[in-house]
N, C-alpha and C positions, 0 to 999 in steps of 0.2 A: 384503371385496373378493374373498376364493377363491370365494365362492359364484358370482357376475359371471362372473368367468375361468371355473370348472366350466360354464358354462350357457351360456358364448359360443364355447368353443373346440370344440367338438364340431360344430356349425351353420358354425362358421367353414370348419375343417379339411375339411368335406364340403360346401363352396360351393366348392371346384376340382376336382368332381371332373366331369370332361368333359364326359360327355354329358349334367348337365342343363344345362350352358354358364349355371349362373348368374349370371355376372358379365359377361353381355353387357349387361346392360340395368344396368352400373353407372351411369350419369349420374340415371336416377329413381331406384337407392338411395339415393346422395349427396344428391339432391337432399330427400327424404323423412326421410334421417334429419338433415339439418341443418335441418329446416322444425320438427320435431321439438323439436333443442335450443334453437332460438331459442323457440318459444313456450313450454314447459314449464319450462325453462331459466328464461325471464323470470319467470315465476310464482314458481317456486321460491323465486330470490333476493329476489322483492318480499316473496311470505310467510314466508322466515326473517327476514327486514329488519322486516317488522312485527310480530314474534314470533308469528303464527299456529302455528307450529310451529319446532321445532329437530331439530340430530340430536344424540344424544349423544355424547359425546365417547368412551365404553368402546365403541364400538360400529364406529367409525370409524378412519380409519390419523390424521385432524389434517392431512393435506396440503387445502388448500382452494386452491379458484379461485373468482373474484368472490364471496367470503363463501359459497359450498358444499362442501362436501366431494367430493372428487373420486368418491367412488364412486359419489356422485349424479348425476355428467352420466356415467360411466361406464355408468350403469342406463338410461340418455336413448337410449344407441345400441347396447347390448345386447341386450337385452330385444326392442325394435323390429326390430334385424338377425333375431334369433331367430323371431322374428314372420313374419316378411317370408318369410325363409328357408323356413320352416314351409307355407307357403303356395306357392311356389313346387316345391319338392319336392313335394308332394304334386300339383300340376298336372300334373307328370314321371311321376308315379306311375301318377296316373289316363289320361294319354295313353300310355301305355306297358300297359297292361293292356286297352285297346279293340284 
């Protein structure tokens, strides 16, 4: 789970920062990163449910939601926020240097 935290808060803490105002356009984040946990989400729990794959237990904190482990839907909106993030700075960057 620190790896998650080390990789989200850094993206996080420099999405307020003013002028690339990225949190105007929050309704298509939310909207993307919950489109997001619903489908990979559903996968996940069908293919732990059908034993296609598990997590291990030394590897994980053992708190679960719908039979995942939380750091698995944690990785669902992480990952993607940092994505997204990524993408969007970098647009600031390139209109900022023209």
């Amino acid at each position: 789970m620190m790896i998650l935290v080390l990789a989200g808060i850094f993206p996080l803490l420099l999405s307020f920062y003013p002028p690339l105002k990225f949190w105007r356009n929050i309704r298509p984040l939310i909207f993307s990163l919950t489109m997001l946990v619903l489908i990979f989400g559903t996968w996940d729990v069908f293919a732990a449910w059908r034993r296609h794959w598990y997590f291990n237990p030394q590897g994980v904190s053992g708190i679960k939601v719908i039979n995942l482990p939380v750091e698995e839907w944690l990785f669902f909106i992480i990952v993607p926020f940092c994505c997204i993030f990524t993408w969007e700075a970098l647009k600031f960057i390139k209109g900022r240097l023209k």
